[in-house]
N, CA and C of each residue as an Amber inpcrd file, in Angstrom:
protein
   594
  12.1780000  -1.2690000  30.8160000  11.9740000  -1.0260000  29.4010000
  13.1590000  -1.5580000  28.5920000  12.7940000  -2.1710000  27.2930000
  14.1330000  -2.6080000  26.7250000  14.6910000  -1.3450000  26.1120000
  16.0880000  -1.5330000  25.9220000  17.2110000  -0.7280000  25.3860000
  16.5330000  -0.0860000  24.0440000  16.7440000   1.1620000  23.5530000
  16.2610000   1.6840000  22.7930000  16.7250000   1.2930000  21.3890000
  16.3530000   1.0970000  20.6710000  17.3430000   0.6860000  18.9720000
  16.1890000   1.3860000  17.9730000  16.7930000   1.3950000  16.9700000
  15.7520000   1.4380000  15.2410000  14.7280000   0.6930000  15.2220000
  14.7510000  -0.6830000  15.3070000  13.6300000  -2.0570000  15.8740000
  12.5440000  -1.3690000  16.5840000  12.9060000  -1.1450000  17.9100000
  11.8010000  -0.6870000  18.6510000  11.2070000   0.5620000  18.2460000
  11.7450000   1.2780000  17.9990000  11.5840000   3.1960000  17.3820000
  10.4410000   2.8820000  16.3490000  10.9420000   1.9300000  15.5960000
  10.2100000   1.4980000  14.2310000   8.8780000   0.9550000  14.7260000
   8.5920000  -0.0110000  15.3180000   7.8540000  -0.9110000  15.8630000
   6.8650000   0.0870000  16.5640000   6.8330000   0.7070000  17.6400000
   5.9160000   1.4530000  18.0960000   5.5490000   2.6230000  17.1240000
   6.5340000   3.4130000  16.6390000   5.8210000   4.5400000  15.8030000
   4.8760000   3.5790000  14.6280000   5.2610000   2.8970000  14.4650000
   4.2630000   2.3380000  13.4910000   2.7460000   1.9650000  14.2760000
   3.3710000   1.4610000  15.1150000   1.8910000   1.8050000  15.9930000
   1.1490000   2.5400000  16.6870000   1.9060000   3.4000000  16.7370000
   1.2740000   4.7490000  16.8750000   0.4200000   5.7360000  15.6000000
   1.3790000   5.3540000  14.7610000   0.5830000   5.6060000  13.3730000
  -1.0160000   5.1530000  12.9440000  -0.6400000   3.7390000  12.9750000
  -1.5820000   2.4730000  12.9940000  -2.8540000   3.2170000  13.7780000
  -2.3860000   3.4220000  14.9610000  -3.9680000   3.8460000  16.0970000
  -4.5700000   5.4830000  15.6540000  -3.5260000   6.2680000  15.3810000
  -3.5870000   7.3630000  15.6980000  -3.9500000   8.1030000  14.1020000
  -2.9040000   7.6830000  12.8470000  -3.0180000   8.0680000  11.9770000
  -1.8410000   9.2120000  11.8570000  -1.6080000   9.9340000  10.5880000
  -0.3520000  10.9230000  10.8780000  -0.7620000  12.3700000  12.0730000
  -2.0820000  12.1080000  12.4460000  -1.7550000  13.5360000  13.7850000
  -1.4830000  13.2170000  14.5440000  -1.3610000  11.4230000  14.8980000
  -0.3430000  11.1030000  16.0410000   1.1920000  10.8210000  16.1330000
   1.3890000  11.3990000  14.5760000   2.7720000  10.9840000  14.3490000
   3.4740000  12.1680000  14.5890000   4.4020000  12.0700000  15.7090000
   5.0140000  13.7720000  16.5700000   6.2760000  12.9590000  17.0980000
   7.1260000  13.5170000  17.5670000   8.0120000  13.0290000  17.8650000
   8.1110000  12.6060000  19.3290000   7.3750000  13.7580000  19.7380000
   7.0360000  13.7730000  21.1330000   6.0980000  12.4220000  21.5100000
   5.1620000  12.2610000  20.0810000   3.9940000  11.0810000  20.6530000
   4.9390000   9.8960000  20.8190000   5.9270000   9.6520000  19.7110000
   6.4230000   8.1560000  20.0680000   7.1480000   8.7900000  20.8860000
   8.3120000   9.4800000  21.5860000   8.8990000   9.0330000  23.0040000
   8.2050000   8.8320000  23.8640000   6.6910000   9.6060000  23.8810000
   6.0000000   9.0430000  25.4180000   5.4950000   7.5220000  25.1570000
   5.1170000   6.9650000  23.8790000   4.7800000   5.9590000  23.8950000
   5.8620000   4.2860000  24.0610000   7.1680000   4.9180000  24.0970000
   8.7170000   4.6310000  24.2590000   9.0460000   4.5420000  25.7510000
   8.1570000   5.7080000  26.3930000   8.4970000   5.9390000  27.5450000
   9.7390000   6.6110000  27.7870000  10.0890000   7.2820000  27.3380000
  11.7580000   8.0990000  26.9300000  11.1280000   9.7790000  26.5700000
  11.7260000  10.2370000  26.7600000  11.7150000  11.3950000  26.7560000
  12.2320000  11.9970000  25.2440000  11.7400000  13.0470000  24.4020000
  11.8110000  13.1710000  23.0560000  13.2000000  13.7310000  22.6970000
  14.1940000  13.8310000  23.5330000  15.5320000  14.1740000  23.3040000
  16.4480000  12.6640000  23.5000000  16.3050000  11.8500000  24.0790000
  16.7890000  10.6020000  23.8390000  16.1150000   9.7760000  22.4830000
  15.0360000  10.1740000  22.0020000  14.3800000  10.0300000  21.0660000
  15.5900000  10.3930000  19.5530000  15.6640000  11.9230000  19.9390000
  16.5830000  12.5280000  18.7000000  18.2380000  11.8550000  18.9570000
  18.4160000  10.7200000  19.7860000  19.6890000  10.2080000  19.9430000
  20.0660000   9.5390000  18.7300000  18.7840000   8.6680000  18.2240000
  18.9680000   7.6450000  17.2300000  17.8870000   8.0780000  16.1210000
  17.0780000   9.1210000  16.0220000  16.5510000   9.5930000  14.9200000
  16.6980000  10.9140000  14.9350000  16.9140000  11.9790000  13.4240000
  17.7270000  12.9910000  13.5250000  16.2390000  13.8430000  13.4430000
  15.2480000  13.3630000  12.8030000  14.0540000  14.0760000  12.6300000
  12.6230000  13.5170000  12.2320000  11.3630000  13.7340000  11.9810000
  10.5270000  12.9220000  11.6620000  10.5570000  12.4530000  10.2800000
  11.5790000  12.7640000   9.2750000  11.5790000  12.4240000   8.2820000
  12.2900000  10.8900000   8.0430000  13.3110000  11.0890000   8.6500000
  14.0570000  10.3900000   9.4000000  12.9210000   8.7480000   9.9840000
  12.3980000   9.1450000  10.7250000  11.6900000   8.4320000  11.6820000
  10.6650000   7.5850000  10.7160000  10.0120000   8.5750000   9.6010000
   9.1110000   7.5720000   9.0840000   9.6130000   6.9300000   8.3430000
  11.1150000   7.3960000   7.9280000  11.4600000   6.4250000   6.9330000
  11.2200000   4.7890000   7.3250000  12.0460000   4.5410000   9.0640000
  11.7930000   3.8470000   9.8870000  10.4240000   3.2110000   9.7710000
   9.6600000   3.8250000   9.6040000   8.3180000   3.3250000   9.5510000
   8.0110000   2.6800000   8.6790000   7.9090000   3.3000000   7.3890000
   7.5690000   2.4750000   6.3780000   8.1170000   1.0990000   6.2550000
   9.6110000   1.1850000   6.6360000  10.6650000   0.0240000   6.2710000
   9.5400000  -0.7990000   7.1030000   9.8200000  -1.0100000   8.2960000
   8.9690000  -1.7470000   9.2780000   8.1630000  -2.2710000   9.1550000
   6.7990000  -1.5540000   8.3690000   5.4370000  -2.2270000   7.2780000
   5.9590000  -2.7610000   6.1530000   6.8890000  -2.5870000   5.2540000
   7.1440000  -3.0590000   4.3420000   8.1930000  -4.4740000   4.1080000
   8.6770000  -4.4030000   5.4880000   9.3570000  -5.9960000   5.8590000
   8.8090000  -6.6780000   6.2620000   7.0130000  -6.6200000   6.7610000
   5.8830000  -7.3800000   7.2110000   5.3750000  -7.8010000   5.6850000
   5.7030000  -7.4410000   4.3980000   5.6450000  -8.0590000   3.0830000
   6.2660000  -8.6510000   2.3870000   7.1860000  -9.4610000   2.5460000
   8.6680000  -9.3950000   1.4510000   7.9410000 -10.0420000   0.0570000
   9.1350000  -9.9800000  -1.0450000   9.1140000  -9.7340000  -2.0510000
   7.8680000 -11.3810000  -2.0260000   6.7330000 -12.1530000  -2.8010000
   6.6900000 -13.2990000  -3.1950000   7.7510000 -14.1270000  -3.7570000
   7.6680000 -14.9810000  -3.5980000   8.9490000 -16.1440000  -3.8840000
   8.2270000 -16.0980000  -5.1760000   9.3620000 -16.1630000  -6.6000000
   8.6120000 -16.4240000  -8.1270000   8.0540000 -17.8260000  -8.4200000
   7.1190000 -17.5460000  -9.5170000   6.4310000 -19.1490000  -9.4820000
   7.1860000 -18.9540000 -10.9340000   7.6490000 -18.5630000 -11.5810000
   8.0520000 -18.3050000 -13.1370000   7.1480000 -18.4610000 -14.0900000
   5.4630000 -17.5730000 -14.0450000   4.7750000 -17.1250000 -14.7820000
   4.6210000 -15.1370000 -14.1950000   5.2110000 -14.6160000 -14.9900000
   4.6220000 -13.5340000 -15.0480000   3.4300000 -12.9240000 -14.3590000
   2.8320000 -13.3450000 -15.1470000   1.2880000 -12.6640000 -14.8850000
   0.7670000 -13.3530000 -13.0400000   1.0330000 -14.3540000 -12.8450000
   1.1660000 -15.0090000 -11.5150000   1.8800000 -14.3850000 -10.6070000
   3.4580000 -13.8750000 -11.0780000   4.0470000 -13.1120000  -9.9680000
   3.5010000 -11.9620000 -10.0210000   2.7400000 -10.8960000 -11.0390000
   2.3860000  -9.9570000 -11.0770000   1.0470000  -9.5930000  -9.6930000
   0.3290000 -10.6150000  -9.8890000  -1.1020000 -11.3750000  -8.9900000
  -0.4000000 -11.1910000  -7.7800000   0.3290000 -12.3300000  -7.3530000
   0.9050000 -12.1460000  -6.1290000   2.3030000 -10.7310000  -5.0460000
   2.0780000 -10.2100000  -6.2210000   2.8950000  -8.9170000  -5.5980000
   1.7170000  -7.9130000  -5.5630000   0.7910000  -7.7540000  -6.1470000
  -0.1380000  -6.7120000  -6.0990000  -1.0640000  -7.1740000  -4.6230000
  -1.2310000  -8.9630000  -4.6110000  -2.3160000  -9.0790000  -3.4820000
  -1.2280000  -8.7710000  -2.0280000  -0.0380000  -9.0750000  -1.9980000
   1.1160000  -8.7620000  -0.9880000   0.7140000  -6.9190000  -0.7580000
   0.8120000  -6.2530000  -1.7360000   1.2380000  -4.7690000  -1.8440000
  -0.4910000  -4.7900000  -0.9340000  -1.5220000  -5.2370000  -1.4920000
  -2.8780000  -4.8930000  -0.6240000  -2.9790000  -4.9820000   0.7210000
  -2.6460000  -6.6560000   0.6970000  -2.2590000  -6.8580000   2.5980000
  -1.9000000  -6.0350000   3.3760000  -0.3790000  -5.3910000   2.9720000
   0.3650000  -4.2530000   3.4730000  -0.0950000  -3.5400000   3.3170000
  -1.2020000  -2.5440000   3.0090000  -1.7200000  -1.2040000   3.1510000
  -3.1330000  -1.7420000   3.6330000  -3.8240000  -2.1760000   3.4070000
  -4.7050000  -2.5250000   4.1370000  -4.1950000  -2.7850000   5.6330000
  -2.9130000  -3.2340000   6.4860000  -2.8030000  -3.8970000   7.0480000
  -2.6850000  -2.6310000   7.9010000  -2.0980000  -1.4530000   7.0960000
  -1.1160000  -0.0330000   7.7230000  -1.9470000   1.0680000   6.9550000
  -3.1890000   1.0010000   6.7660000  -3.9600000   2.4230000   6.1170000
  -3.1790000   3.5320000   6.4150000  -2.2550000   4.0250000   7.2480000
  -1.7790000   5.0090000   7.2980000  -0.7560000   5.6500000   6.7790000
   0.0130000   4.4430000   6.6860000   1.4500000   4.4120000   5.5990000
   1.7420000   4.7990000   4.8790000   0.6090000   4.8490000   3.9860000
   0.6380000   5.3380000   2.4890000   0.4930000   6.8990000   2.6760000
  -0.2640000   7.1550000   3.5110000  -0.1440000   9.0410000   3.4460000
   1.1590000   9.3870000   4.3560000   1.8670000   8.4150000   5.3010000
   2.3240000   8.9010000   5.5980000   4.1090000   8.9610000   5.0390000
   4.3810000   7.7680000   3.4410000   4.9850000   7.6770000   2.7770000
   5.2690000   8.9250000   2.3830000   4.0830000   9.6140000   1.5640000
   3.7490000  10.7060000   0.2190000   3.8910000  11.8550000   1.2510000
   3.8440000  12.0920000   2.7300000   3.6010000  13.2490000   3.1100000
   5.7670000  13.8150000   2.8600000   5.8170000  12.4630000   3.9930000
   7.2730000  12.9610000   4.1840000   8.2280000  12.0230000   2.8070000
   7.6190000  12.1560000   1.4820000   8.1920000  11.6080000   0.4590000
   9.5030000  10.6220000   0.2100000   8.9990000   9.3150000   1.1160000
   9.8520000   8.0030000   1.6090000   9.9560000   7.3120000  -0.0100000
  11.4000000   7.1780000   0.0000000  11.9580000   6.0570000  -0.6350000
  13.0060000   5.1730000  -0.0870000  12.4880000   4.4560000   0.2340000
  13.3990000   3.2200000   0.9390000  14.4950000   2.0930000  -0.0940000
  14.8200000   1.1310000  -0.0330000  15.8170000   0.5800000  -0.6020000
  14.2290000  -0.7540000  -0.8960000  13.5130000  -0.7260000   0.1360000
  12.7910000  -2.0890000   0.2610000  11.6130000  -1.5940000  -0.8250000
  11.4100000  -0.4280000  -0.9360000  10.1680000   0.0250000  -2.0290000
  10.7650000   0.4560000  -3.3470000  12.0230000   0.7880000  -3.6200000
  12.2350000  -0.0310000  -4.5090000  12.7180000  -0.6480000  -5.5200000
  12.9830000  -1.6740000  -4.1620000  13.4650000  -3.4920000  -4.9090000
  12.1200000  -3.3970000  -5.4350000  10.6440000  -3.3380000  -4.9190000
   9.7980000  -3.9000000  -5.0640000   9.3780000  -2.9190000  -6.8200000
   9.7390000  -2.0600000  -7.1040000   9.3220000  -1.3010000  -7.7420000
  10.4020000  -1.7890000  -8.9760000  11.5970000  -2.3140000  -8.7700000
  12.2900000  -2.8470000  -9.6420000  11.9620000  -3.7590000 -10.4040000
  10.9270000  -5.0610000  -9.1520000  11.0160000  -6.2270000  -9.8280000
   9.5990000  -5.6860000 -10.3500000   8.5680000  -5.2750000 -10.4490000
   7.4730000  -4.7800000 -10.8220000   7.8000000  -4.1570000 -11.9460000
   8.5110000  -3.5130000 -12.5030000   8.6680000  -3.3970000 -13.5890000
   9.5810000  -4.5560000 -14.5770000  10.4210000  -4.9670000 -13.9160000
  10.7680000  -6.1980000 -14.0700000  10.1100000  -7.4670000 -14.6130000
   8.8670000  -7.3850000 -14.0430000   7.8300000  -8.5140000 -14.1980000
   6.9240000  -8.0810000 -15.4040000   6.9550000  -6.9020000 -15.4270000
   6.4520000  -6.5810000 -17.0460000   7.2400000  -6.6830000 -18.3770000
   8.4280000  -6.1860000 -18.0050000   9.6200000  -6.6180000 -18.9130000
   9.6650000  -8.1360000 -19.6080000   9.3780000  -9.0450000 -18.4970000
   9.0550000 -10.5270000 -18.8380000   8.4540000 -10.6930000 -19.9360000
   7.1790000 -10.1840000 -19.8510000   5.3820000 -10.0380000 -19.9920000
   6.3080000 -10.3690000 -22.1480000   7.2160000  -9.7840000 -22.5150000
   7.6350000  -9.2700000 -23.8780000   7.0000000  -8.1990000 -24.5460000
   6.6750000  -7.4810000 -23.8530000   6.4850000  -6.0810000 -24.0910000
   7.8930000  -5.2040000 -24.2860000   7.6330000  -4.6800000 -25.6870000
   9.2840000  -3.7080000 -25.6240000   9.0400000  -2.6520000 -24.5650000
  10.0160000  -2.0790000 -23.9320000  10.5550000  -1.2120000 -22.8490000
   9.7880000  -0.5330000 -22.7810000   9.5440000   0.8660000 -24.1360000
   8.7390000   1.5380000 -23.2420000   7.2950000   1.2460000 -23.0780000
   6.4120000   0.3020000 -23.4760000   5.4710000  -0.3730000 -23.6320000
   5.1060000  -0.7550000 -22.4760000   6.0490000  -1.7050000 -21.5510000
   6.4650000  -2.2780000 -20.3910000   6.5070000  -0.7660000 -19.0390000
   7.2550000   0.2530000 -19.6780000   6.7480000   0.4010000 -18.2270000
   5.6950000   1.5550000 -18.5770000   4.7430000   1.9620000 -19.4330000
   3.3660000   2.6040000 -19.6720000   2.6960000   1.6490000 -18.7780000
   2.8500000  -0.1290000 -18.9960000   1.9490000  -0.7050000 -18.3740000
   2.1660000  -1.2510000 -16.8540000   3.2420000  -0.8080000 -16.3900000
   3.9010000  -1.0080000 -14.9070000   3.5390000   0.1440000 -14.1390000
   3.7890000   1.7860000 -14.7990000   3.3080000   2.9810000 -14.3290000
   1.6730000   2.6920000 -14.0530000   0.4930000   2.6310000 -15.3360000
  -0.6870000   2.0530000 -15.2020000  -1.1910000   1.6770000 -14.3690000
  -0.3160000  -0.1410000 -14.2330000  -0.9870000  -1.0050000 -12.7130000
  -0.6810000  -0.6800000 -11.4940000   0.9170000  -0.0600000 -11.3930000
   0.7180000   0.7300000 -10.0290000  -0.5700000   1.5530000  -9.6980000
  -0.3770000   2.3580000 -10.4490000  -1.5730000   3.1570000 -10.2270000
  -3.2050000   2.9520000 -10.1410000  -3.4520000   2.2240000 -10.5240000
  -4.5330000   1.0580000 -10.2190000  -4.8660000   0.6490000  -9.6120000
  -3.5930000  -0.1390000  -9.0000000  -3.7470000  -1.1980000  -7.8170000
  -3.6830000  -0.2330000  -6.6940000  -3.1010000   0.8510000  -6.5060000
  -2.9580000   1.4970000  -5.5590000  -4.5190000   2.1230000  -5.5630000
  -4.8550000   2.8360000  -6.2610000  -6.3600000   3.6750000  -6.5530000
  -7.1830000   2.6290000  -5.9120000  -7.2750000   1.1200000  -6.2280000
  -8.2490000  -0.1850000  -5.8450000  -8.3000000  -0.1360000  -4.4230000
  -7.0890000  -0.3400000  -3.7460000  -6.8960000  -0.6280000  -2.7760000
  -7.1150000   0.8850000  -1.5850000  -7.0770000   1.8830000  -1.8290000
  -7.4880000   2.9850000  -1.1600000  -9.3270000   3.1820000  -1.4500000
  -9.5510000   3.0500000  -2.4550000 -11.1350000   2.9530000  -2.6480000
 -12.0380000   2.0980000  -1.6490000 -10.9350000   0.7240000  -1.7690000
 -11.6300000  -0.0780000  -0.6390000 -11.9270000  -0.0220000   0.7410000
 -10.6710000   0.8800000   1.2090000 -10.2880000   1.2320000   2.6130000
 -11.5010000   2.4740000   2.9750000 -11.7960000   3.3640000   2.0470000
 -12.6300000   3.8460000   2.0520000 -14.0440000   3.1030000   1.9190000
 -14.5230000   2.6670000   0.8910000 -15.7160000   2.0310000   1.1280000
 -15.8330000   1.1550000   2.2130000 -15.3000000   0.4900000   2.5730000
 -15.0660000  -0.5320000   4.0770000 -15.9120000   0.6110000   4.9740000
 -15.7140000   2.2730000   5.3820000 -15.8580000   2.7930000   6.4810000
 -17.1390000   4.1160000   6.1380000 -17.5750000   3.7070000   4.6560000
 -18.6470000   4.3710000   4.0230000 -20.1890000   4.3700000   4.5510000
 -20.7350000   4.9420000   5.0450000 -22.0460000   5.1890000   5.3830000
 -23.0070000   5.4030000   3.8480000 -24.0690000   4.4640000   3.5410000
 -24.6700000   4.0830000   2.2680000 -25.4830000   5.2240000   2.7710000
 -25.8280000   5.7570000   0.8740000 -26.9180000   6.8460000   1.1980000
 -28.4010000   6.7770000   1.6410000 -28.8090000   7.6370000   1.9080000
 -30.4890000   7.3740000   1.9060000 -31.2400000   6.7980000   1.0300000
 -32.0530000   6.1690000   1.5860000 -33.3680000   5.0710000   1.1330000
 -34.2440000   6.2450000   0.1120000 -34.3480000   7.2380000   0.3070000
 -35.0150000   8.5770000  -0.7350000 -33.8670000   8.3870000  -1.8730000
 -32.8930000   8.7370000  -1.7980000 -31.9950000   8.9940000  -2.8190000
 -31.7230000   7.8230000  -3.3550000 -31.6640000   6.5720000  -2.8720000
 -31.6920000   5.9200000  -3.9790000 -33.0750000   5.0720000  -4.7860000
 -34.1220000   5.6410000  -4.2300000 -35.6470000   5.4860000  -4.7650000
 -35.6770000   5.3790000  -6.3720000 -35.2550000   6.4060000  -6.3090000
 -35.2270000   6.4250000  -8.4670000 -33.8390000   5.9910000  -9.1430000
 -33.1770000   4.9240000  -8.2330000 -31.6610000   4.9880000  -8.8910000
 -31.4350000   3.2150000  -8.6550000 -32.5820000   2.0790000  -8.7170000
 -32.2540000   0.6610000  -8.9710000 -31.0070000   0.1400000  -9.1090000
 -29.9670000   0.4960000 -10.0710000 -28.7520000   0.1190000 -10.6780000
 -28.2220000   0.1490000  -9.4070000 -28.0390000   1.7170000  -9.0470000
 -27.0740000   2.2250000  -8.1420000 -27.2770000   1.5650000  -6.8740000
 -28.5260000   1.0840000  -6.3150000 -29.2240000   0.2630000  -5.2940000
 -28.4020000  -1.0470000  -5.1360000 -28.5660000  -1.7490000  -6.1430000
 -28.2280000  -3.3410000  -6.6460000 -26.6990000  -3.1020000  -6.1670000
 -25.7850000  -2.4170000  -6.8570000 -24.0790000  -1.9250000  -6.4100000
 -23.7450000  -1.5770000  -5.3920000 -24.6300000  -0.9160000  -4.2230000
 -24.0220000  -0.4970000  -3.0760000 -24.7260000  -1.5040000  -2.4970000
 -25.3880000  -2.1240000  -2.7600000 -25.5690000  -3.5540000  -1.5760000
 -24.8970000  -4.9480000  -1.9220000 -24.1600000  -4.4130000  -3.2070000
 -23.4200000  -5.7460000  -3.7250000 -22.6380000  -6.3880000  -2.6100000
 -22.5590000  -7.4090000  -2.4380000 -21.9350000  -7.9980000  -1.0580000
 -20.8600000  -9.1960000  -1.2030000 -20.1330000  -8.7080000  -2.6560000
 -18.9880000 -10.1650000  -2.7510000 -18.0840000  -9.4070000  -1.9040000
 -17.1570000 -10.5580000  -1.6360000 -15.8990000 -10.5470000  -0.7750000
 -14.6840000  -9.1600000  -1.8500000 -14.1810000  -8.6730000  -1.3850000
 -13.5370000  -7.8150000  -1.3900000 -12.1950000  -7.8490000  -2.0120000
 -11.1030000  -8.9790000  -1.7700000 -10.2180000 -10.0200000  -1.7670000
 -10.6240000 -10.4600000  -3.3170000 -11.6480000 -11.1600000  -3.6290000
 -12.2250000 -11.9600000  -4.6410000 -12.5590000 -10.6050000  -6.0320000
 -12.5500000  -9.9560000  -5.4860000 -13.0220000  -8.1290000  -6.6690000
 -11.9760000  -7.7440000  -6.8890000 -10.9310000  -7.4920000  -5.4110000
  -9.6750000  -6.8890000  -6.1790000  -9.0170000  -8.0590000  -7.2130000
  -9.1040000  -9.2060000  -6.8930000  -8.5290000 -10.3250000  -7.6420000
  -8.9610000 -10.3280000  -9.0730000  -9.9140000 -10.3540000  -9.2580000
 -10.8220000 -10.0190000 -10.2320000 -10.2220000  -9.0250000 -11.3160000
 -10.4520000  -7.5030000 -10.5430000  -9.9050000  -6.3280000 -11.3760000
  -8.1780000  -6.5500000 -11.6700000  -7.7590000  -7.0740000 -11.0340000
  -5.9760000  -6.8170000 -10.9100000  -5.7140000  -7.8780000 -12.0690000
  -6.3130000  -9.2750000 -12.1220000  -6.2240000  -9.9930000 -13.2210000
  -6.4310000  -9.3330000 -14.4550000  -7.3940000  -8.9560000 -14.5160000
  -7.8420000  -8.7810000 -15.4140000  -7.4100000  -7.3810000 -16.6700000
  -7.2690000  -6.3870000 -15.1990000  -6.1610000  -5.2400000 -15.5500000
  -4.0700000  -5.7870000 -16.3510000  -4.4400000  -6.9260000 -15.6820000
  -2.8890000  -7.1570000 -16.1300000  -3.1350000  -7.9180000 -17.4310000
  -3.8300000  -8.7090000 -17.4990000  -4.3050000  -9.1420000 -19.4130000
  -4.6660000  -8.2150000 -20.1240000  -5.8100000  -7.1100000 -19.7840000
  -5.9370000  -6.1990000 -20.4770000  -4.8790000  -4.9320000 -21.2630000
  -3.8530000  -4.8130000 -20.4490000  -2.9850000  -4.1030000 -20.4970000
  -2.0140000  -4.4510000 -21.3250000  -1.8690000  -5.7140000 -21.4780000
  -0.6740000  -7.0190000 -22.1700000  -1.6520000  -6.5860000 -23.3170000
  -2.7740000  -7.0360000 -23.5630000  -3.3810000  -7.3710000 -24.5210000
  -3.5880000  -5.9710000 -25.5120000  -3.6260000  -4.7490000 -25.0990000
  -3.8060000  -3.3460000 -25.4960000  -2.3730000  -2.9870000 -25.9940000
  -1.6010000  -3.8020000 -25.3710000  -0.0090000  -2.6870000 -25.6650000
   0.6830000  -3.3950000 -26.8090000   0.9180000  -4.8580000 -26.7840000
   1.2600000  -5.6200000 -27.2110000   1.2580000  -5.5870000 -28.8550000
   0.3050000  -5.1000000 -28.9150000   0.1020000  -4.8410000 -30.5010000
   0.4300000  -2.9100000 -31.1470000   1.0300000  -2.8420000 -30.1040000
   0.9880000  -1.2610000 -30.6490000   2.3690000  -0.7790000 -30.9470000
């Protein structure tokens, strides 16, 4: 087995996460999955709080920041479709961020330049981050909706008998990628375009 470090600690609990979700996240689960025993475990992590911090970092260096194209609204696009990849990539992450309430240095830079990138936009300050608070929240809401609908069982053929509209929408079948693109654009003009004048 290789030598134990942060790297590896990081690397498997994340995959343990990944398979298992947070009821496989124990301390005990990653040393057996380490192959180490959960007291050589607590050598180099002091607790699970500790540990997920580890975690997150780990998913969140599988994203780094987009390189800027120096349009705004473009870097805005490409940090939101980055931020999707990465939770789509780690569905678990995100609850398991908010459970054990992770703030890393790498979430946020990212949260810096994200508001940052609205600042650009020439929106005065507090304008800028009403509409940075907003698209977080958005993009995050988009991207968990999806993860969910992805694993959604459509209702009954009775129930939607008298409901056409609702029929036509749950069999809608565009690409996923191409919708969030869609809403996230469009959310970021809309938002420019609503504040801007106020």
């Amino acid at each position: 087995m290789a030598e134990l470090d942060a790297e590896l600690i990081a690397a498997t609990a994340l995959a343990l996460v990944d398979a298992e979700g947070l009821a496989g996240f124990t301390m005990r689960g990653v040393a057996k999955a380490l192959g180490v025993t959960p007291m050589a475990l607590y050598h180099h992590v002091r607790n699970k709080a500790e540990l997920a911090t580890l975690v997150v970092d780990a998913a969140n260096a599988e994203q780094p920041l987009p390189a800027p194209t120096g349009d705004w609204r473009e870097d805005m696009w490409l940090m939101a479709r980055s931020s999707r990849e990465s939770m789509l990539g780690h569905p678990n992450v995100t609850a398991l961020r908010r459970t054990y309430r992770v703030w890393t240095p790498a979430i946020l830079q990212k949260t810096e330049h994200w508001v940052t990138l609205w600042l650009q936009s020439g929106l005065r300050r507090p304008r800028a981050l009403r509409a940075a608070a907003a698209s977080s929240m958005a993009i995050l809401g988009l991207v968990e909706e999806e993860s969910v609908l992805g694993s959604e069982q459509l209702p009954d053929d009775i129930l939607l008998e008298a409901r056409p509209n609702a029929r036509l929408l749950l069999s809608f079948n565009e690409d996923p990628a191409a919708l969030f693109e869609v809403a996230v654009r469009s959310m970021i003009d809309g938002l420019y375009e609503r504040l801007k004048h106020k």
